[in-house]
SEZAVEX-71214 format. One line per 5 residues: number of its first residue (from 1); their letters; for each residue x, y, z of C-alpha. Coordinates in Angstrom, 1 decimal. Layout:
NUM) a) X,Y,Z; ...;
REM end
This chain:
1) xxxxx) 0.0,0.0,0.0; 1.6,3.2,-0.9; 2.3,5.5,1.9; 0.0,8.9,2.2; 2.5,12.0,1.9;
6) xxxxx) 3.3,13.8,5.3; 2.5,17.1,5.9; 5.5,17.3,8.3; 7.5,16.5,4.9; 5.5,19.3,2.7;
11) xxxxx) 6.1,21.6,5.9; 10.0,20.8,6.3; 10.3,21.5,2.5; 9.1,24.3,2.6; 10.8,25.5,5.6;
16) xxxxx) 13.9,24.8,3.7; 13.2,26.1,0.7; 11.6,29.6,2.0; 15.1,29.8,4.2; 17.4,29.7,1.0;
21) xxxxx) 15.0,32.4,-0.3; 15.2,34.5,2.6; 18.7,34.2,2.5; 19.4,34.5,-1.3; 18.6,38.2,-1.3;
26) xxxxx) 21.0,39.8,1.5; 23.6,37.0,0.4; 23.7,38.3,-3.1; 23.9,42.0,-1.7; 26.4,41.2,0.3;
31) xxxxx) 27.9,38.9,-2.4; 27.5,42.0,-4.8; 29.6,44.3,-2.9; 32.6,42.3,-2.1; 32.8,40.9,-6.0;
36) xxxxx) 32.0,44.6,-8.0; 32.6,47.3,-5.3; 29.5,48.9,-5.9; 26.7,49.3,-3.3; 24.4,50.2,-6.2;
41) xxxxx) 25.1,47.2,-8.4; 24.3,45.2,-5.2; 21.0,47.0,-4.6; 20.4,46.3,-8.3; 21.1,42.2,-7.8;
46) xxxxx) 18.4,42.4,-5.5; 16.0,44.5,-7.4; 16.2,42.5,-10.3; 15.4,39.0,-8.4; 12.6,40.4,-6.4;
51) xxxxx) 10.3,42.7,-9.2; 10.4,39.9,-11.9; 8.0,37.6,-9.8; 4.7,39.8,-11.0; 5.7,38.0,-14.3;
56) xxxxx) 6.8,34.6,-13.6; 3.8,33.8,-11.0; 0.9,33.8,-12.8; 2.8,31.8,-16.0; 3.8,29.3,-13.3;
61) xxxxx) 0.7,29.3,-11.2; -1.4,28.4,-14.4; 1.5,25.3,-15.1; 0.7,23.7,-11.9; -2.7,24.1,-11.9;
66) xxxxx) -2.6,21.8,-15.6; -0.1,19.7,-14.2; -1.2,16.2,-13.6; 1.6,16.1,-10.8; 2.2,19.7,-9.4;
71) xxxxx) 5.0,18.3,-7.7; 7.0,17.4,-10.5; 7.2,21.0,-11.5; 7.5,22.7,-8.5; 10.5,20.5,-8.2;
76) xxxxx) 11.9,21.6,-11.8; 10.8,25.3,-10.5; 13.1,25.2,-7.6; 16.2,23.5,-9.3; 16.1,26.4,-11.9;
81) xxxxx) 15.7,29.0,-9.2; 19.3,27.3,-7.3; 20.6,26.9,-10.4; 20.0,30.8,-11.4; 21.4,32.2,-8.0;
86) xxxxx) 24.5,29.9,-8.9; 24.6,31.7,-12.3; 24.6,35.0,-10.8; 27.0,34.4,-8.4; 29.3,33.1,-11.3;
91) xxxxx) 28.8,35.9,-13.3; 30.0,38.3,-10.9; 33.0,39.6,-11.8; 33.8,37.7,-14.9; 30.6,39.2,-16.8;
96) xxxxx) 29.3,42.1,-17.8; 26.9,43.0,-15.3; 24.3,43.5,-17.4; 24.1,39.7,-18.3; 24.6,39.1,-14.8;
101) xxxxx) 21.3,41.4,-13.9; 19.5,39.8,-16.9; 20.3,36.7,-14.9; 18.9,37.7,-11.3; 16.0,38.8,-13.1;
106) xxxxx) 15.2,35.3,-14.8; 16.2,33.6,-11.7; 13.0,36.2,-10.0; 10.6,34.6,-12.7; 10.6,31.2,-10.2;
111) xxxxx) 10.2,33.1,-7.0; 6.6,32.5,-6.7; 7.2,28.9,-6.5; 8.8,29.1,-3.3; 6.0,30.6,-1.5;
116) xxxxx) 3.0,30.6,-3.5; 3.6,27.2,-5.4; 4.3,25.6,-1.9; 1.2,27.0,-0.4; -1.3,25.8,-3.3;
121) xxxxx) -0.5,22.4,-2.8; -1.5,22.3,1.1; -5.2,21.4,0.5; -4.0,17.9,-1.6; -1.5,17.4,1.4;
126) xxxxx) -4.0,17.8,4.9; -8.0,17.3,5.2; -10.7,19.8,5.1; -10.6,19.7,9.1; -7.1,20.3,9.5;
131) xxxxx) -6.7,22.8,7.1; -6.8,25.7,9.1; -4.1,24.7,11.3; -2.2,23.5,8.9; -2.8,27.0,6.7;
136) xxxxx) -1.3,28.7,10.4; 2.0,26.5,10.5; 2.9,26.8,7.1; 2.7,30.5,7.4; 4.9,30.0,10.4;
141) xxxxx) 7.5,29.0,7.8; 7.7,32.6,6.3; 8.5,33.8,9.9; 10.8,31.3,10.4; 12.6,31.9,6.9;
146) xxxxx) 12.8,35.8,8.1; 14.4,34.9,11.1; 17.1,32.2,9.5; 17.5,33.5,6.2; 19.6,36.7,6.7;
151) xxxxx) 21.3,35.7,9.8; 22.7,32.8,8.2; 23.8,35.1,5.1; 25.3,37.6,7.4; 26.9,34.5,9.4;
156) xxxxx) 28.4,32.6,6.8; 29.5,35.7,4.7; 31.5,36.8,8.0; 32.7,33.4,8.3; 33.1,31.9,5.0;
161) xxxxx) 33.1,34.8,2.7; 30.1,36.5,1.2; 30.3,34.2,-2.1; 29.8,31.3,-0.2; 26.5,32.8,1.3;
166) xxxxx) 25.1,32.2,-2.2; 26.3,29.3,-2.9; 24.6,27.8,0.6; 20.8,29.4,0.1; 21.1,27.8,-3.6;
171) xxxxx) 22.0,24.7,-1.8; 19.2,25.4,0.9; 16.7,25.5,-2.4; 18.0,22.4,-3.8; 17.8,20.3,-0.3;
176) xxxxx) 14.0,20.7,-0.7; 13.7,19.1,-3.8; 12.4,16.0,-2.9; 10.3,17.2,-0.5; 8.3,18.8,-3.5;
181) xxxxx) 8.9,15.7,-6.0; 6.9,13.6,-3.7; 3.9,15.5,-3.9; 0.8,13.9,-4.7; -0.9,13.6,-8.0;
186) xxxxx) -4.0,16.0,-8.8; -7.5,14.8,-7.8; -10.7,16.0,-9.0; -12.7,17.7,-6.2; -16.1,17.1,-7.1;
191) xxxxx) -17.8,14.5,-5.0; -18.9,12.6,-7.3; -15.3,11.8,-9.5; -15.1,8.6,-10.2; -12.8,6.3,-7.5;
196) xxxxx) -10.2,3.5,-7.4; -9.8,1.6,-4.1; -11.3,4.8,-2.4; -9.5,7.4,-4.1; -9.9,10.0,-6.5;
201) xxxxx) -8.3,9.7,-9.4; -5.7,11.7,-10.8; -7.7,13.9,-13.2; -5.4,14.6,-16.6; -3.6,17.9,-17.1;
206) xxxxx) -5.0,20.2,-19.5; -7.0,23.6,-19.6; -10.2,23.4,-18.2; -13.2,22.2,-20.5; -14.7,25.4,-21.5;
211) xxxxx) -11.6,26.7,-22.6; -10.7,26.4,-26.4; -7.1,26.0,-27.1; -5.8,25.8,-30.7; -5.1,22.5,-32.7;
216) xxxxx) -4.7,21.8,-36.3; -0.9,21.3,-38.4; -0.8,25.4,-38.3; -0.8,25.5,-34.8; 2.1,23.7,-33.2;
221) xxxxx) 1.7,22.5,-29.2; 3.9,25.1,-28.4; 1.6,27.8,-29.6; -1.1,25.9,-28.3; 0.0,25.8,-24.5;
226) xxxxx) 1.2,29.6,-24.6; -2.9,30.3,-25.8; -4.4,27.8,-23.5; -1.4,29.5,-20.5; -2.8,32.9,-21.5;
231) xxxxx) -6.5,31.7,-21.3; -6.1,30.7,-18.2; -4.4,33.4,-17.0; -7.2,35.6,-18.1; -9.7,33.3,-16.1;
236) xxxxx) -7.2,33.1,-12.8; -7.3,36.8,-12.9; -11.0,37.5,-13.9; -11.6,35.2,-10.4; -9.9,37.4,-8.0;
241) xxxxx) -11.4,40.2,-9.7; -14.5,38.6,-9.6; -14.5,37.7,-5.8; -14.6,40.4,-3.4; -12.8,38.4,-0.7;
246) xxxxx) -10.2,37.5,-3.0; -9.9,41.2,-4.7; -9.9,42.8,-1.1; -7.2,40.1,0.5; -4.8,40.6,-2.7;
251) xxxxx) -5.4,44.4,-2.7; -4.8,44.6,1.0; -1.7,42.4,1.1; -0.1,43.7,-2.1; -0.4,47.6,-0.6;
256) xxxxx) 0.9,46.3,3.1; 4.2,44.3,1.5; 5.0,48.3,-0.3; 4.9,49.7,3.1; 7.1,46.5,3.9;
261) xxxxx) 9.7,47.3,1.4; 9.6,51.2,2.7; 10.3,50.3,6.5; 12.8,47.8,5.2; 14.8,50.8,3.6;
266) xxxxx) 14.8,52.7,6.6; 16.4,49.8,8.4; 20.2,50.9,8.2; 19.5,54.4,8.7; 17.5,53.4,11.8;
271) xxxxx) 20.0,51.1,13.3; 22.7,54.2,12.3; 21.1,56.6,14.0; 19.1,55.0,16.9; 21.2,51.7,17.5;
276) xxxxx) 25.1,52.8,17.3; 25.7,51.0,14.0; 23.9,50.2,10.6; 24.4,46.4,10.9; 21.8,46.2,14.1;
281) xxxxx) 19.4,47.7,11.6; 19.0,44.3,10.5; 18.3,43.0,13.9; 15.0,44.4,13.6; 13.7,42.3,11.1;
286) xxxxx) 14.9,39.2,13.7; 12.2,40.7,16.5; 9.5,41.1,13.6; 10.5,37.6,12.7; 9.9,36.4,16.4;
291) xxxxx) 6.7,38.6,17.2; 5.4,37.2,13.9; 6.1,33.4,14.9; 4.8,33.6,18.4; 1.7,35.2,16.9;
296) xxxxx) 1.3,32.4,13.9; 1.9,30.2,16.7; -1.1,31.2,19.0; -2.9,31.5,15.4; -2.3,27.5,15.2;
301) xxxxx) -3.4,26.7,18.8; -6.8,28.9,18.2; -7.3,28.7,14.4; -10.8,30.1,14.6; -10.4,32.8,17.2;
306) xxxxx) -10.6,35.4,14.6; -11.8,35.9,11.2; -9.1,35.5,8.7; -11.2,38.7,6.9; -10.5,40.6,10.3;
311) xxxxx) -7.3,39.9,10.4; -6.1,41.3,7.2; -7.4,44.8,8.0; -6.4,45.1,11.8; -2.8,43.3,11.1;
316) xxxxx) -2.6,46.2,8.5; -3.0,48.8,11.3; -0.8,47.5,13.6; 2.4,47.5,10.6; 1.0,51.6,10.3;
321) xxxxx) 1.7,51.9,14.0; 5.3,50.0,13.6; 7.2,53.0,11.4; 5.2,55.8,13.0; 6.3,54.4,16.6;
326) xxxxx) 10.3,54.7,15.2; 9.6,58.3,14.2; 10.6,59.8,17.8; 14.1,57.7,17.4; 14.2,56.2,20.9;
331) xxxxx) 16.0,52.6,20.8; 13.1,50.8,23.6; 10.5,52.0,21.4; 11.8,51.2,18.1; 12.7,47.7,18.8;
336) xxxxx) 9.2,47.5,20.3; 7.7,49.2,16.9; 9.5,46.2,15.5; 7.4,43.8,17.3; 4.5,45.4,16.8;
341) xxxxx) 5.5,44.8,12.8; 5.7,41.4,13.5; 2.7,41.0,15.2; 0.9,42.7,12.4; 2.9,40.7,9.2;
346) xxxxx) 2.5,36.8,10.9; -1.1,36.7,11.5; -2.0,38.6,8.2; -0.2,36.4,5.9; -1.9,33.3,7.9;
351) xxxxx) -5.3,34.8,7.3; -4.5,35.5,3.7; -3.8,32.1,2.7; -6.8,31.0,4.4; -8.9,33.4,2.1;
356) xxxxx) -7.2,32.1,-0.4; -8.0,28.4,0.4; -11.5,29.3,1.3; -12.4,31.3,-2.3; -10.6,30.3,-5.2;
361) xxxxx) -11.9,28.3,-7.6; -9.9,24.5,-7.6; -8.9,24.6,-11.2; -7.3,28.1,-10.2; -5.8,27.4,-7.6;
366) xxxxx) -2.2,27.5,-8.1; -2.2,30.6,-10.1; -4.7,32.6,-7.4; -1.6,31.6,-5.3; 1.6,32.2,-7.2;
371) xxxxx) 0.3,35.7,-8.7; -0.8,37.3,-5.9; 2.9,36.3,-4.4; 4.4,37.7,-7.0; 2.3,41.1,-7.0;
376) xxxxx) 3.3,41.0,-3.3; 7.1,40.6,-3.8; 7.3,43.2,-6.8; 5.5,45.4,-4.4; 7.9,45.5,-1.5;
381) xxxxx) 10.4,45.4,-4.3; 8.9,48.8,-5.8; 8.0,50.0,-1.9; 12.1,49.8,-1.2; 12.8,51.6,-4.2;
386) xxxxx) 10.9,54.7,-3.4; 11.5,54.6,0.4; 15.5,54.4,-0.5; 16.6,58.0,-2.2; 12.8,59.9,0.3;
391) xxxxx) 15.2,58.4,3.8; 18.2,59.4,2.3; 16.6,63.3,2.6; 14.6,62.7,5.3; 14.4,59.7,7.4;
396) xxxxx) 11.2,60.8,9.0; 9.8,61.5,5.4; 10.2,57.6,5.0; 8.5,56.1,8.1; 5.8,58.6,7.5;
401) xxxxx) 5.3,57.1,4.2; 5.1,53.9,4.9; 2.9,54.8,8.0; 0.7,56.2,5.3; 1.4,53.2,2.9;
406) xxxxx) 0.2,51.2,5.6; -2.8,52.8,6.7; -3.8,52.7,2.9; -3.6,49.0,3.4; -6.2,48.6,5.8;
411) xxxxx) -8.8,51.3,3.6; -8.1,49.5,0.8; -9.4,46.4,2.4; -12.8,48.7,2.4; -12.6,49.7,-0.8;
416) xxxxx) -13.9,46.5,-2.1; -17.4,46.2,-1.4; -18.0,42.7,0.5; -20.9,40.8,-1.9; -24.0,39.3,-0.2;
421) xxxxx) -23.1,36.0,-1.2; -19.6,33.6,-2.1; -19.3,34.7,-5.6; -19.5,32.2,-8.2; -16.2,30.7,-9.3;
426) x) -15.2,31.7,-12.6;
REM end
């Protein structure tokens, strides 16, 4: 009898995987520095392999929802992904650096797969009833990556040399391989799919039935999959649009990462000027990281204590309060601003995914997932970049912003008008 896959497995894999992510970006910064010179071709690696991922999620999203084992190419997804941070780093130096950037942006195409991909999967991996727990602990694996992932760059790029630092997150990635091979075939959801020895069976790859995808000797496959890829896309997109939950969770979460990316600039400025040294900057993001796990972690125990739709909104508010609390630049209150950022960050992302799970459409699933990751990463990506040169003039100017940024988060989440009823699945 063949063994049911562990969720422990899916969760360790993940873990893993979403640790070399975490650590890929501050490793090729640092990485970036010590190999060109330039702090602004580093900022540049780490540009280019975060804003590609509005691109690459919704292509790869709509491959695993047609795969007939998701697993299979979430596997391929994450060997490309090591293999394109090891490209950068061997560029570095010996290349142009425009081929090298080229590079970190391809290798930002698979992002999505390393949080949203991983997600997707969860509700072929645990039963209805465990879901919601299960939805809390992998989110725990996002805090846990942002507490790991840059202290083991910073740690093995002191110790080992900040090339090295690369070369382990890659490795990180790759160690979760199997993890993701193992995953379990596709199953049709509908009750009444046809069984084998109590089981569904795997349902076939393809687009979905109503969707008309080119054939004929003038149309090769390849055409074919890239009309039936954009079809779908158009229908994954035309869901969330379509669902107020799912239009108000991605607006609200894609608006809170920018204010995200705008506190993150601040960071070094902040541990400059408050903290006696730039470096303990980055020891903020290590309390937001715990706050964020201990608050995930409660999340688990009591899974149905709040409303995941309250939680978006109110966790929101409390990352507004986080950068407006630094403003007066006292160390106590900043470092307690930073746990309040956490607490804010853990429990929305939980309650994000569980909207997620709870609205989107089964044949959709993967892509509702992997785009809205990527939106999310491009906008922190695009929330640093205009925090960076506004805290270089004024470093109140910044935190005010992404106070603001914040704040516009949790309206946002009013914005969208809630509908009387589930809307219909498109």
């Amino acid at each position: 009898m063949k063994r049911r896959y562990s969720f422990p497995v899916h969760l360790t894999g993940a873990a893993v995987a979403r640790t070399g992510d975490e650590m890929a970006g501050p490793a090729l910064v640092l990485a970036g520095l010590a190999l060109t010179g330039s702090a602004a071709d580093a900022s540049l690696l780490l540009a280019g392999v975060t804003v590609s991922s509005v691109l690459g999620g919704p292509v790869l999203g709509s491959l695993l929802d047609r795969a007939e084992r998701p697993g299979r190419l979430l596997a391929a997804a994450l060997a490309l992904y090591a293999a394109g941070l090891t490209a950068v780093l061997v560029g570095l130096g010996r290349l142009p650096f425009a081929l090298t950037l080229a590079a970190a942006v391809l290798t930002g195409l698979l992002g999505p797969a390393l949080s949203g991909g991983w997600t997707a999967q969860l509700r072929a991996v645990v039963r209805d009833d465990r879901l919601d727990r299960a939805n809390a602990l992998d989110a725990m694996t996002f805090g846990a990556a942002g507490l790991a992932g840059p202290a083991l760059a910073g740690g093995t790029a002191e110790a080992l040399g900040a090339p090295t630092a690369v070369v382990v997150s890659a490795a990180l990635v790759a160690l979760a391989l199997p993890a993701a091979w193992a995953l379990p075939a596709r199953t049709d959801p509908t009750p009444k799919s046809p069984t084998r020895g109590g089981r569904p069976r795997p349902v076939p790859p393809g687009p979905a039935p109503s969707v008309p995808v080119p054939s004929g000797p003038l149309v090769g496959p390849a055409v074919g999959l890239a009309v039936g890829l954009a079809v779908d896309i158009a229908a994954g997109l035309r869901a969330v649009v379509r669902s107020p939950a799912l239009a108000r969770a991605t607006l609200t979460s894609v608006v809170s990462c920018t204010a995200q990316g705008m506190l993150t600039a601040c960071l070094a400025l902040l541990g400059e000027r408050v903290l006696g040294g730039a470096g303990r900057g980055a020891m903020l993001l290590s309390c937001a990281a715990v706050s964020a796990l201990a608050a995930n972690a409660v999340l688990a125990r009591f899974p149905r204590a709040i409303a995941p739709d309250t939680l978006l909104w109110t966790g929101a508010l409390l990352q507004a309060a986080a950068p407006a609390a630094a403003v007066p630049g006292h160390p106590t209150v900043l470092v307690a601003a930073a746990f309040v950022a956490g607490i804010g960050e853990g429990p929305q992302l939980t309650a994000l995914f569980a909207v997620r799970h709870r609205e989107a459409p089964e044949r959709l699933r993967s892509q509702i997932f992997t785009t809205s990751a990527g939106l999310k990463i491009t906008g922190f990506a695009l929330g640093a970049v205009v925090a960076g040169p506004v805290a270089a003039r004024s470093l109140t100017g910044a935190l005010l912003l992404a106070t603001g940024t914040a704040v516009l988060a949790a309206l946002a989440f009013f914005a969208v008008p809630a509908a009387r009823g589930r809307a219909a699945p498109a």
